[in-house]
C-alpha positions as a Markdown table, in Angstrom:
| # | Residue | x | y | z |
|---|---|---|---|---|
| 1 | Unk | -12.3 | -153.8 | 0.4 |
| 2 | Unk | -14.2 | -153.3 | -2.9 |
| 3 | Unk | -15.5 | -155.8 | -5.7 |
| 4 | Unk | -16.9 | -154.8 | -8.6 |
| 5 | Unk | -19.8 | -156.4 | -9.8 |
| 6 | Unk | -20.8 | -157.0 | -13.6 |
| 7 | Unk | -22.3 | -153.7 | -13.9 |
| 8 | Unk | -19.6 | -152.0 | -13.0 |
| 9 | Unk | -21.1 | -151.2 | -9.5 |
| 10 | Unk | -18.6 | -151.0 | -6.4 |
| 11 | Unk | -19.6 | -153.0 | -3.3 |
| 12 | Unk | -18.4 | -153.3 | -0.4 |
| 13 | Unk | -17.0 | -156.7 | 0.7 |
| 14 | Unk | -17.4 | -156.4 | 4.6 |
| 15 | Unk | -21.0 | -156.4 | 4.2 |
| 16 | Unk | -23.7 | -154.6 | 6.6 |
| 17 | Unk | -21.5 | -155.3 | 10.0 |
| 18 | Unk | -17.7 | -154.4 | 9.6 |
| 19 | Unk | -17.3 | -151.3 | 11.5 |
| 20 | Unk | -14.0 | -150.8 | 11.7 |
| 21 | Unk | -12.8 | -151.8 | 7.8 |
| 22 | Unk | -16.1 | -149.1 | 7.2 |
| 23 | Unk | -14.4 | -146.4 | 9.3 |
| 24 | Unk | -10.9 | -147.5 | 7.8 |
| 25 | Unk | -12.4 | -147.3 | 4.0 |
| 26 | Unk | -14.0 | -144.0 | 4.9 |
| 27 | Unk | -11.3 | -142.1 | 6.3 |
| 28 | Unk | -9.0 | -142.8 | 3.2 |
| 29 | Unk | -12.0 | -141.8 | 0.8 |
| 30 | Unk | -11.7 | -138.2 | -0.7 |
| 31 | Unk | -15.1 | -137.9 | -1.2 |
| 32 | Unk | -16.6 | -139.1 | 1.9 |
| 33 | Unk | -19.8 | -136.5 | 3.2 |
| 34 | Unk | -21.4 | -137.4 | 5.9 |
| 35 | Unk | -25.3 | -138.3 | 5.4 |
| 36 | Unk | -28.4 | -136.8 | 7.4 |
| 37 | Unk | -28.8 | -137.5 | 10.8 |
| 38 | Unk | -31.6 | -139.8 | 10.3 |
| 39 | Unk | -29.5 | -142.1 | 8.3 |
| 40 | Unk | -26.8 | -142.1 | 10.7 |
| 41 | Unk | -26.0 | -145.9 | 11.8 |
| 42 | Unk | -22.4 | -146.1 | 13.2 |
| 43 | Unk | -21.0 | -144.9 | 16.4 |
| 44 | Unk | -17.9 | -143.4 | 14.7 |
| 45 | Unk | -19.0 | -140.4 | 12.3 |
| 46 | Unk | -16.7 | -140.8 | 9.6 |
| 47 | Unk | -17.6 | -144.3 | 8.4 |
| 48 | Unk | -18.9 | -145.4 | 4.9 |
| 49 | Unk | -22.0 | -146.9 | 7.2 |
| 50 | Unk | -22.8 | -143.1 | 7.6 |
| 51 | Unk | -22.0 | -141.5 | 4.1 |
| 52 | Unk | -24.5 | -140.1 | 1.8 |
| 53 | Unk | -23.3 | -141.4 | -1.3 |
| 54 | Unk | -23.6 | -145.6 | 0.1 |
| 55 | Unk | -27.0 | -147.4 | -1.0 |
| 56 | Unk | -27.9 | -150.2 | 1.3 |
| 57 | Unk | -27.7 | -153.6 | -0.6 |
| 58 | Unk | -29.1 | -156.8 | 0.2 |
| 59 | Unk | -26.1 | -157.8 | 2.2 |
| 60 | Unk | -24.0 | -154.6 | 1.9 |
| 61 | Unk | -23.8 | -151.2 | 0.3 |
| 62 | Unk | -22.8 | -150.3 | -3.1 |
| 63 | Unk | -20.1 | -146.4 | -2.8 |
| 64 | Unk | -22.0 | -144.2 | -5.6 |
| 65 | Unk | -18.9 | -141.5 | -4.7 |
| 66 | Unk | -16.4 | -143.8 | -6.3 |
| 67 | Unk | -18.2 | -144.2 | -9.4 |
| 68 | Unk | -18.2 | -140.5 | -9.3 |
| 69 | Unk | -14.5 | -140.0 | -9.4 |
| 70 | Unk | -12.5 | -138.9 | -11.9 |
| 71 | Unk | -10.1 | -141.9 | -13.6 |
């Protein structure tokens, strides 16, 4: 669900328009919080599509709470 690119940043591989593998990835994240309500995109609350920590890519998002985690 997650590539890492060469600088170590996590994307996510279903790109802008997989709703459910978003809600999926979201409800088994720990750190998932859910982002103002004017950057609210997806139907179903608890997605990655609506999480404060994603920054809209090109073609995807890259998860800034994963790089946040503790290894």
């Amino acid at each position: 669900m997650w590539v890492t690119e060469q600088t170590g940043a996590l994307v996510f591989s279903g790109g802008k328009e997989s709703w459910l593998a978003a809600t999926v990835a979201a409800a088994e994240c720990q750190t998932f919080s859910l982002d103002v309500d004017e950057e609210i995109v997806a139907d179903e609350e608890r997605s990655c599509y609506n999480c404060r920590y994603r920054r809209w890519t090109a073609t995807s998002f890259t998860c800034q709470a994963i790089n946040r985690r503790p290894q």
